[in-house]
C-alpha positions as CSV (number, residue, x, y, z in Angstrom):
1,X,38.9,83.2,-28.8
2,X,37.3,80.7,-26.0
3,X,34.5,83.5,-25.5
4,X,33.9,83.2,-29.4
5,X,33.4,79.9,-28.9
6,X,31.4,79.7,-25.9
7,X,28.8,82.3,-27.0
8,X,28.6,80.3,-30.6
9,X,28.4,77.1,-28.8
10,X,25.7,78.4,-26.7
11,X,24.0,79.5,-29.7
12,X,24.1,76.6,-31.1
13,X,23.0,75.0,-29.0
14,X,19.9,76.6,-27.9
15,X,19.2,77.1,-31.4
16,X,18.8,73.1,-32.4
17,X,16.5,72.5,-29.0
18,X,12.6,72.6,-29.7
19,X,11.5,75.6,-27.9
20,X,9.5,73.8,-25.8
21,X,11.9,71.3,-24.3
22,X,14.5,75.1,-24.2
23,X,11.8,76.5,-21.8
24,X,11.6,73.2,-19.6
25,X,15.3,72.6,-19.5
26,X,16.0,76.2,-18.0
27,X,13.4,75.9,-15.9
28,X,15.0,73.1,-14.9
29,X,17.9,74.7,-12.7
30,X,20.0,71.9,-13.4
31,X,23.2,72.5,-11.7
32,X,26.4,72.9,-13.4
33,X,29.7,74.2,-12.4
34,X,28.2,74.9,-9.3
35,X,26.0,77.7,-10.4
36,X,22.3,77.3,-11.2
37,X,22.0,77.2,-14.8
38,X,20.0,75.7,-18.0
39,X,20.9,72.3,-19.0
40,X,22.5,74.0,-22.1
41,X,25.5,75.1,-20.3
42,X,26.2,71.5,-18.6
43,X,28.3,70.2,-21.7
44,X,31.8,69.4,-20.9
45,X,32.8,71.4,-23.9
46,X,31.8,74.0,-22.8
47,X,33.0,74.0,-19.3
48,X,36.4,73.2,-21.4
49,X,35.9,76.8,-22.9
50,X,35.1,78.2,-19.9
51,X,38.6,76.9,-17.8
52,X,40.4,77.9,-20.9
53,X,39.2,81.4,-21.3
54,X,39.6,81.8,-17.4
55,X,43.3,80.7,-17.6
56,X,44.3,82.8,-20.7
57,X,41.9,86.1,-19.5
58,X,42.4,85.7,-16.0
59,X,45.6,83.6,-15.0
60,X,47.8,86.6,-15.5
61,X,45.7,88.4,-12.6
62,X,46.1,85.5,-10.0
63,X,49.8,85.0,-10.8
64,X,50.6,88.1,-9.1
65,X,49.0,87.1,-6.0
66,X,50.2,83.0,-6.1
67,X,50.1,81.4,-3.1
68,X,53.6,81.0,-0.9
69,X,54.4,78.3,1.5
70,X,56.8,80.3,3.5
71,X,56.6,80.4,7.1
72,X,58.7,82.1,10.3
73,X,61.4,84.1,10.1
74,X,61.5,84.1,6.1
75,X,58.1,84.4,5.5
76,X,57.8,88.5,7.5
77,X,61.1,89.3,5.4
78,X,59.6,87.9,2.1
79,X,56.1,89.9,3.1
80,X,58.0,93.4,2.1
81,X,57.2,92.3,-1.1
82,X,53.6,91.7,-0.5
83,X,53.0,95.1,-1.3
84,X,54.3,94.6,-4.6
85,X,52.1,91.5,-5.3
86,X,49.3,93.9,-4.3
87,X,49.3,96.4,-6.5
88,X,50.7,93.9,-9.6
89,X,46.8,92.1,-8.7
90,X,45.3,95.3,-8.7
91,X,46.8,96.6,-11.7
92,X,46.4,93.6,-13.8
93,X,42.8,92.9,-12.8
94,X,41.5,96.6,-13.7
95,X,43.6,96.3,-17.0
96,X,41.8,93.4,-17.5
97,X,38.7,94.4,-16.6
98,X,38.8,97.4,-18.7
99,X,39.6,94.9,-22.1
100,X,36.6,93.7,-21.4
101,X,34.1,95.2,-19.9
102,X,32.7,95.9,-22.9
103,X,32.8,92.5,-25.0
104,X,29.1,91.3,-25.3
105,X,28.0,88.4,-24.2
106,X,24.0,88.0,-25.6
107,X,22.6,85.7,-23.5
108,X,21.7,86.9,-19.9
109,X,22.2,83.3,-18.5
110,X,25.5,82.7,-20.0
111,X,26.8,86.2,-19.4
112,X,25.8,85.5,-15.4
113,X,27.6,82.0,-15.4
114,X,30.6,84.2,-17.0
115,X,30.6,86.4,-14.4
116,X,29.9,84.2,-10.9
117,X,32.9,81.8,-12.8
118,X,35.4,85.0,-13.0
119,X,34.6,85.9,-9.4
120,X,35.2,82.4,-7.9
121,X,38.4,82.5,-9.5
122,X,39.5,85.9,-8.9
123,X,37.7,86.8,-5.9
124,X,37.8,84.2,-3.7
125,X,41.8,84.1,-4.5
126,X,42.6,87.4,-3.7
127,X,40.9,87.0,-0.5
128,X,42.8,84.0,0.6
129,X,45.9,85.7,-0.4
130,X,44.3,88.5,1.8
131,X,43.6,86.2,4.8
132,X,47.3,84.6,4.3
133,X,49.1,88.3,4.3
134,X,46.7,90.5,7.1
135,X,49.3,92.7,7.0
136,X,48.5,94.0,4.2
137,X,44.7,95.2,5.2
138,X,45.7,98.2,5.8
139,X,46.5,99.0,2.1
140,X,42.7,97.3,0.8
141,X,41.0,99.8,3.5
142,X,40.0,101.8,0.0
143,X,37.0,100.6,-1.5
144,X,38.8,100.0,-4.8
145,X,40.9,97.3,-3.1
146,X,38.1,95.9,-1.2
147,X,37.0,92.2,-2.7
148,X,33.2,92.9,-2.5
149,X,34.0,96.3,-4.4
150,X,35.7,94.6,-7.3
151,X,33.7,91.6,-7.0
152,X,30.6,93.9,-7.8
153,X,32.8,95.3,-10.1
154,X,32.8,92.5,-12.1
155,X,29.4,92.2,-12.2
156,X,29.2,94.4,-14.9
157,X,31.8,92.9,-17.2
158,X,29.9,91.6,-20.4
159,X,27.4,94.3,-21.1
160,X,28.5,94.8,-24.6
């Protein structure tokens, strides 16, 4: 539903802008979320759409992999079930992946923001979860597992 709304609102938007002030606006490169975008996208509604489609798409993902506070003793004993965390992140994110690798998203510039917006989530969680458990780098040794893999993975996400 918030991609609906983010491609429509996008629409929109470019649609009631006077081409000529569209072209000088993307040109622009006015930063937004911290990628370089068109001024379009820097609308808090739509950054609203974009955290909300990221937590209902996405959050399921990270939960697998959530960050623990343990430390000593407890911490190697509750690591037994880092494993487990593992392959839950790895399942759900191809699963995920899969649902929607396929959804369209017209607009190159949009569809990019999408993408670099997933992968800061996703990616860069999965690889402090990796730097917290180095144990585990032994089971990511496969490129599936491996974060630059599956962040050009998701790269592709969007085509349509």
């Amino acid at each position: 539903m918030y991609l609906f709304l983010l491609n429509n609102s996008y629409f929109i938007a470019q649609m009631s802008q006077p081409p000529g002030l569209l072209n000088l606006e993307l040109r622009s490169g006015i930063n937004c979320r911290g990628l370089q975008m068109g001024a379009l996208l820097c609308h808090p509604e739509r950054d609203k759409y974009i955290d909300s489609y990221l937590d209902v798409s996405w959050g399921h993902v990270l939960s697998s992999i959530s960050q623990s506070k343990i430390s000593g003793l407890l911490h190697r004993w509750v690591n037994t079930s880092s494993r487990n965390s593992l392959a839950e992140f790895k399942s759900a994110l191809h699963k995920t992946y899969q649902a929607q690798k396929l959804w369209k998203v017209p607009d190159p510039q949009l569809r990019d923001a999408l993408r670099k917006s997933i992968a800061e989530r996703v990616i860069t969680a999965y690889r402090n979860y990796l730097k917290e458990h180095p144990e585990l780098e032994k089971y990511i040794g496969d490129e599936a597992s491996n974060p630059e893999v599956l962040e050009e993975m998701l790269g592709e996400i969007f085509e349509g």
